[in-house]
KOLBARO-923436 format. One record per residue (C-alpha): residue in three letters; x negated, y negated, z negated. Coordinates in steps of 0.25 Angstrom, whole numbers, padded with zeros to 4 digits, always signed. Example, Ala and Ser with C-alpha at 12.3 -4.5 7.8 and 13.67 -1.06 7.14 Angstrom:
<atoms>
ALA-0049+0018-0031/SER-0055+0004-0029/
</atoms>
This chain:
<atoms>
UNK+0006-0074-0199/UNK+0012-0059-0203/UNK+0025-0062-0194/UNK+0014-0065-0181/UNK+0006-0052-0185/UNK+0019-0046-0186/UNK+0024-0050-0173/UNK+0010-0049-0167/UNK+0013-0034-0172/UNK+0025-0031-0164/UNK+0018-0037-0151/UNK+0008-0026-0152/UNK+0018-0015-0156/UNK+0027-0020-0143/UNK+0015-0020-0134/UNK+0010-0007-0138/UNK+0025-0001-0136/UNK+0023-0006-0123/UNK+0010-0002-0120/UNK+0015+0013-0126/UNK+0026+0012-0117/UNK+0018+0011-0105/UNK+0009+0021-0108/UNK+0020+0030-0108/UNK+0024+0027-0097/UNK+0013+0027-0090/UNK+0011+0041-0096/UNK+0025+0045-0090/UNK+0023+0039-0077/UNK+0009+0047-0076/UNK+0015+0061-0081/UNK+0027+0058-0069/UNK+0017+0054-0058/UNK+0010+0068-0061/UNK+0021+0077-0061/UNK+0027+0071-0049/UNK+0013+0070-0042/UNK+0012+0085-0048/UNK+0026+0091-0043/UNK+0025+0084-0030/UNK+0014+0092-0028/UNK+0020+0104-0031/UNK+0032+0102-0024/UNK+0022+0101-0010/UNK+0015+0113-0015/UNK+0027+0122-0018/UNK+0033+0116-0005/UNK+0020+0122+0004/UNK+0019+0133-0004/UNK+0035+0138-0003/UNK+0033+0136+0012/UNK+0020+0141+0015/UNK+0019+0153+0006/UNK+0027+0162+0015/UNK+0018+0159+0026/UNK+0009+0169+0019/UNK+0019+0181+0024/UNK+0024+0186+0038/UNK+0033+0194+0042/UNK+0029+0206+0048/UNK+0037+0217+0057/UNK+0032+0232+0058/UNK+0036+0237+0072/UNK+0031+0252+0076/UNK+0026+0248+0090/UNK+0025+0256+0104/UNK+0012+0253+0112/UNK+0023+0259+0124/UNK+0016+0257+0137/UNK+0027+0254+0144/UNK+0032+0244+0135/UNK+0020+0237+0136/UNK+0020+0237+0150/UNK+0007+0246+0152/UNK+0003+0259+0157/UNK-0005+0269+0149/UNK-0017+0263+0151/UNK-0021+0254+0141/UNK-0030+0243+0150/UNK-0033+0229+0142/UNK-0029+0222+0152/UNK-0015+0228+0153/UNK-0013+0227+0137/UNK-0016+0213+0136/UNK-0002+0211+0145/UNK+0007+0222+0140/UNK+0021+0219+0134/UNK+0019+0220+0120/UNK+0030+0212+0116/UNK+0039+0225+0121/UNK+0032+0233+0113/UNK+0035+0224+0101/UNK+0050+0223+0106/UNK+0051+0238+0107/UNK+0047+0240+0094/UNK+0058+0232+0087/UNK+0065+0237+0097/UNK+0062+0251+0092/UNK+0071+0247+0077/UNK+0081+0238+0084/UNK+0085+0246+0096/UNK+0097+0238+0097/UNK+0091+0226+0103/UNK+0093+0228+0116/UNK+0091+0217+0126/UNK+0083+0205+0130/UNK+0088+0196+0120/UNK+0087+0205+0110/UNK+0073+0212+0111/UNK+0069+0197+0112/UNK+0076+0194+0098/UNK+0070+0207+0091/UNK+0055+0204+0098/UNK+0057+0191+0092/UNK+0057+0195+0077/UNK+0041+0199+0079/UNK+0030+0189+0081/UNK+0024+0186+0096/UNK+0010+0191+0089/UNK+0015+0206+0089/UNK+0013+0208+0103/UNK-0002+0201+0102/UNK-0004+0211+0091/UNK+0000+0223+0101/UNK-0010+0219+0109/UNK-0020+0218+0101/UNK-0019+0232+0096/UNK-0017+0239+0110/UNK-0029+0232+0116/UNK-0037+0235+0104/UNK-0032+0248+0105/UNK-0026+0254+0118/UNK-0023+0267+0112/UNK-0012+0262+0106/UNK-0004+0262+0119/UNK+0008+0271+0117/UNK+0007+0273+0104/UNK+0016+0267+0092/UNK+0009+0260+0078/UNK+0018+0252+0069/UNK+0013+0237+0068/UNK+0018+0225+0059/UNK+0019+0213+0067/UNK+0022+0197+0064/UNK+0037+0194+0064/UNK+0041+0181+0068/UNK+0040+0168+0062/UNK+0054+0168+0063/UNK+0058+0182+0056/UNK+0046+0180+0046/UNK+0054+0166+0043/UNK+0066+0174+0041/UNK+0060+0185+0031/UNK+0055+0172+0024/UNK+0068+0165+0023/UNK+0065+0154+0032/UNK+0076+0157+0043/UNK+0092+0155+0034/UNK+0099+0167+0038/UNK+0112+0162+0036/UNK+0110+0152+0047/UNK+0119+0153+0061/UNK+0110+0163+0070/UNK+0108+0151+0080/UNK+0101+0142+0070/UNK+0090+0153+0066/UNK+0078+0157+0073/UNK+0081+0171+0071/UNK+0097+0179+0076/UNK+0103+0186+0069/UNK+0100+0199+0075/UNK+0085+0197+0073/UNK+0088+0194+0059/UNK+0095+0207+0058/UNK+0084+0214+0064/UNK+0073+0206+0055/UNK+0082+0212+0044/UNK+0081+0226+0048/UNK+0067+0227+0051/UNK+0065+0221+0035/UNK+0074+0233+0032/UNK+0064+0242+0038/UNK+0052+0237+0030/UNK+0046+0231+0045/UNK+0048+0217+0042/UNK+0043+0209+0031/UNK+0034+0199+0025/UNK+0019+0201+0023/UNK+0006+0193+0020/UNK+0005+0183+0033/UNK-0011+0187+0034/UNK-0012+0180+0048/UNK-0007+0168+0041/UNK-0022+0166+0036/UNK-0029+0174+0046/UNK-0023+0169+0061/UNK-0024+0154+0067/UNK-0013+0147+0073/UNK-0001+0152+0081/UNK+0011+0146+0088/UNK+0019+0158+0081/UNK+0021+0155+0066/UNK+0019+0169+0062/UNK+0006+0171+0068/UNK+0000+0155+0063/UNK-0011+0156+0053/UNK-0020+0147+0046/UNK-0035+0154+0048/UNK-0039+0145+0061/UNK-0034+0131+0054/UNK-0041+0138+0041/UNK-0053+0141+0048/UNK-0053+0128+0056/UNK-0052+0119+0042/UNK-0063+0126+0038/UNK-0073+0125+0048/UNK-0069+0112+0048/UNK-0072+0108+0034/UNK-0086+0114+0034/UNK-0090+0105+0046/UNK-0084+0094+0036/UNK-0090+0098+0024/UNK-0104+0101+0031/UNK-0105+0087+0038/UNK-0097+0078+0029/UNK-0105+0083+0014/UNK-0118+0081+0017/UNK-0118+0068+0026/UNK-0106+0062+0015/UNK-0116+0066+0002/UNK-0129+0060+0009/UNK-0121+0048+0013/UNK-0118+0046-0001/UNK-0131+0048-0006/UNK-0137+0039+0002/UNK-0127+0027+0000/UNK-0126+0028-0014/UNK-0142+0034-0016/UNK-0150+0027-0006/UNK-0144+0017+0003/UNK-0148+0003+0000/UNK-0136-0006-0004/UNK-0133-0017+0009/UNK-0122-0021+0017/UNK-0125-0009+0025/UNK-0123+0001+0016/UNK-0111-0007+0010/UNK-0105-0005+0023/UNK-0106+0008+0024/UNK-0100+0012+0012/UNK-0087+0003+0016/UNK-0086+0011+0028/UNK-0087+0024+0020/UNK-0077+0020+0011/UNK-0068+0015+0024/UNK-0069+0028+0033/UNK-0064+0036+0020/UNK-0050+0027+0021/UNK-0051+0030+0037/UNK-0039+0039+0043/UNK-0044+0051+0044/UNK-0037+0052+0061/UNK-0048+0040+0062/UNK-0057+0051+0061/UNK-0051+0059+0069/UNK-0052+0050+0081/UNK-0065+0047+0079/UNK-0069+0062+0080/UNK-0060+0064+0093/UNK-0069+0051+0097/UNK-0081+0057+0092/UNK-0084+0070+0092/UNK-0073+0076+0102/UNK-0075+0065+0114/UNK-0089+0060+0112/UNK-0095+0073+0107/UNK-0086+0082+0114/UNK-0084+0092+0101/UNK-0076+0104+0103/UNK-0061+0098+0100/UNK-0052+0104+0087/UNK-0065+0110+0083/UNK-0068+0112+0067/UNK-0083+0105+0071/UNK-0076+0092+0075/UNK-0065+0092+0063/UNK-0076+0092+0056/UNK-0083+0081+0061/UNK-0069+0073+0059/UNK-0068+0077+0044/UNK-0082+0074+0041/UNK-0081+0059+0046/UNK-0068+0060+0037/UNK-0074+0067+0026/UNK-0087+0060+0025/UNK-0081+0046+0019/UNK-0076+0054+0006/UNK-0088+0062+0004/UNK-0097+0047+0005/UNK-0087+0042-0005/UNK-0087+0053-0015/UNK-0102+0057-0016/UNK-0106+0042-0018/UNK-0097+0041-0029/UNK-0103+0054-0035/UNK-0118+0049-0032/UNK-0115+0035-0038/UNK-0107+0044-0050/UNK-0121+0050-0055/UNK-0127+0042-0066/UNK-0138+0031-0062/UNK-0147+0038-0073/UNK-0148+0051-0065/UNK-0155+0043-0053/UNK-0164+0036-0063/UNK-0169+0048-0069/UNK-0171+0057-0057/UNK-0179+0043-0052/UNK-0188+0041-0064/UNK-0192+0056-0065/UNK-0198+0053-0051/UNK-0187+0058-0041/UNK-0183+0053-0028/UNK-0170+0045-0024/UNK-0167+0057-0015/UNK-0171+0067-0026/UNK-0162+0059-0036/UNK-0151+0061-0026/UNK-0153+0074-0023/UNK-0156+0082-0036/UNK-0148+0071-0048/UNK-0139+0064-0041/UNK-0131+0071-0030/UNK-0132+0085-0038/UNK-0125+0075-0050/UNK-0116+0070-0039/UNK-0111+0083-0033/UNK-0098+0085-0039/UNK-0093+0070-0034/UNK-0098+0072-0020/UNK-0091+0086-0018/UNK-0079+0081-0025/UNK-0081+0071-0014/UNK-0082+0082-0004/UNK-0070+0089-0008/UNK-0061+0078-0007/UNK-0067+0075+0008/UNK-0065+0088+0012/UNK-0050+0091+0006/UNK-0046+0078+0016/UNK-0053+0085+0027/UNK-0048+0098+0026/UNK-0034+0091+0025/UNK-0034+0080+0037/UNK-0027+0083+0050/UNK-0028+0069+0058/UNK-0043+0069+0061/UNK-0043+0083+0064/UNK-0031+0080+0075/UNK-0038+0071+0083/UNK-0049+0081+0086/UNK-0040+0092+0090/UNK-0039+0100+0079/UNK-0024+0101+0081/UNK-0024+0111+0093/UNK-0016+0126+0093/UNK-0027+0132+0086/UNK-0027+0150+0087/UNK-0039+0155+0086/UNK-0047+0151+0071/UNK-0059+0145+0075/UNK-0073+0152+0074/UNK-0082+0141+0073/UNK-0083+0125+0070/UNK-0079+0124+0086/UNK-0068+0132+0088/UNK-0055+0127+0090/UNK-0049+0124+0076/UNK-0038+0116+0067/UNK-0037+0115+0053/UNK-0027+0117+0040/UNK-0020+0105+0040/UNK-0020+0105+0055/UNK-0012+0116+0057/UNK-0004+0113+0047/UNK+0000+0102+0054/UNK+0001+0109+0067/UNK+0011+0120+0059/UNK+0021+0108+0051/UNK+0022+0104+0067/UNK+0028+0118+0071/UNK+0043+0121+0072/UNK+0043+0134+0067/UNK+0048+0136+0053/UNK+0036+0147+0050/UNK+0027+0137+0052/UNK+0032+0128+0039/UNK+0028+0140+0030/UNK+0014+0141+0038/UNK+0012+0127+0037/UNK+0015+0127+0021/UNK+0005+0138+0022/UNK-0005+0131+0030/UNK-0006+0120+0019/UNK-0008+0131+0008/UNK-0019+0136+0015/UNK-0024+0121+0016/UNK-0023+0119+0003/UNK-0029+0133-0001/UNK-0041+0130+0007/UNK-0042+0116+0000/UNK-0042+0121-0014/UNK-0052+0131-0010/UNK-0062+0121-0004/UNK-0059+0111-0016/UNK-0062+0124-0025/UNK-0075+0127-0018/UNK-0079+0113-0021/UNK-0075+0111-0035/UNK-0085+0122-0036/UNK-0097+0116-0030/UNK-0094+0105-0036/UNK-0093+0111-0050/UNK-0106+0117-0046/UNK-0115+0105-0044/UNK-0107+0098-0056/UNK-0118+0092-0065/UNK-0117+0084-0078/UNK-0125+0072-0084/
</atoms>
């Protein structure tokens, strides 16, 4: 009898060595899961952030510029119409030609105009037509350089590459190196990166109209899907009686939030653009798109949180004579709140990040101008992210690190802005 207790002993021992064991290791293969899942996040983080930081700083050249009449091709008068069509790429071209008089030629000139960016003649314009005055007379002026001197100043163009395989020569590297000898050329905050749209020119491309157009596009989103997704919810878990009907609604509720989001996409190309005839690549239909996205998550979520609140709380906002509808609106959905905007944030972080939907109505069009209303001409963050990862220029790898920074940014500030709210309605029981 001792010898099976005895044996029986040594069982247990060895099946609780075992079971030890495979806690531990367990234990271990959880701590490596999250420190892989944890540095391959900061691998993607640091990766963006390496590339995209440098975005926020241009390269700048100070020229002291003539407004020489005849090198704009004009008289002394100063009529508007005639200012719109002068040469103010010679004056620019003049200017550097004033501190490297050796560049003589047509080849030359073009090299050395070529260090300063397109948007420097624009800016002449706009200064001599707001003020004519200026006509004859000299200022000095900082002006974009190009993407491809900028580059250089970052350290993005090698060079100790052969003169044929760099987008700059060697003389114009000679000359970028003089001008930063002279305290003219150098790096400064890139302001227009946050306060200018699109442009075909990596040194003039900027973020506000994408930036504006996801927001415009996310409080159409917000306005339509919250409230119809919360009384929705409300009704199916609250009031609707329990049939085939209802059953088969929630089915379908629970299939459209598996569905592709492109699938919405066509249907609001379908819908709203060819029925309806809505303005096309406007921040009003996109938001139409992701509401019909969005709505399935919302639903979802808020019944969860209604159903969460505790069956006593009906029962006793009901035996003290209230209504269904004023159990629902002043116990239960105030108790409900923080699910149902937990819900919300969720709903709205994957529509502010989808492309596809947003493709198929237009929304990936050449956008300049930042729109000015909820039917102007608009794309979005993650849109013109892609539109930048498509371009060949190398300036646009840093501006499209920078783009998703920015994305990001603006996602943590909404999500921040709803923890808030949510904090705020948190009730306990």
């Amino acid at each position: 009898m001792s010898r099976t207790a005895a044996d029986t002993r040594v069982l247990v021992e060895k099946s609780l060595r075992r079971r030890y064991r495979a806690e531990r290791r367990f234990r271990i293969y959880g701590i490596v899961s999250v420190f892989v899942g944890v540095a391959f996040v900061l691998f993607l983080f640091s990766t963006i952030v390496g590339q995209g930081i440098t975005a926020f700083r241009q390269a700048h050249i100070t020229l002291d510029v003539h407004y020489d009449a005849a090198a704009l091709g004009l008289d002394d008068s100063s009529d508007p119409a005639l200012l719109a069509t002068a040469n103010y790429p010679a004056v620019v071209r003049n200017a550097l030609r004033d501190i490297f008089p050796e560049a003589e030629g047509r080849v030359a000139s073009r090299a050395l105009g070529a260090l300063v960016s397109v948007s420097a003649s624009h800016e002449l314009q706009r200064r001599l037509e707001a003020d004519p005055s200026l006509l004859g007379s000299r200022e000095r002026l900082r002006f974009l350089a190009s993407a491809d001197v900028d580059q250089l100043l970052k350290g993005g163009i090698d060079r100790t590459l052969p003169e044929q395989a760099r987008p700059l020569s060697d003389q114009q590297i000679a000359w970028v190196d003089a001008l930063t000898a002279r305290g003219q050329l150098g790096l400064a905050f890139n302001k227009g990166f946050l306060s200018q749209g699109d442009s075909r020119e990596p040194e003039q491309a900027g973020v506000l109209g994408a930036l504006k157009g996801s927001l415009y596009t996310l409080v159409i989103t917000l306005l339509l899907s919250f409230p119809m997704g919360v009384a929705a919810a409300i009704y199916l878990e609250e009031f609707a009686p329990r049939n085939r009907w209802t059953d088969l609604v929630e089915v379908n509720i629970n299939n459209l939030a598996a569905v592709p989001s492109i699938v919405f996409g066509l249907l609001g190309l379908a819908l709203f653009l060819n029925v309806f005839g809505m303005p096309r690549s406007a921040p009003l239909v996109g938001g139409l798109v992701l509401s019909l996205l969005t709505l399935p998550t919302i639903i979802i979520a808020s019944r969860a949180a209604i159903k969460a609140v505790p069956p006593s709380i009906r029962e006793a906002a009901l035996g003290m004579g209230a209504s269904r509808l004023q159990m629902v609106s002043d116990h239960v959905l105030p108790l409900a709140m923080p699910g149902v905007l937990t819900g919300t944030i969720i709903g709205m972080a994957r529509a502010l990040g989808e492309t596809a939907p947003l493709l198929m109505i237009g929304m990936v069009a050449f956008i300049v101008d930042p729109p000015r209303g909820f039917t102007d001409p608009a794309t979005v963050l993650p849109v013109q992210i892609y539109l930048w990862a498509d371009s060949p220029e190398r300036a646009f790898v840093e501006r499209t690190s920078a783009a998703i920074m920015v994305l990001l940014a603006f996602l943590i500030v909404m999500n921040a802005a709803a923890v808030v709210l949510r904090s705020r309605f948190e009730r306990r029981w």
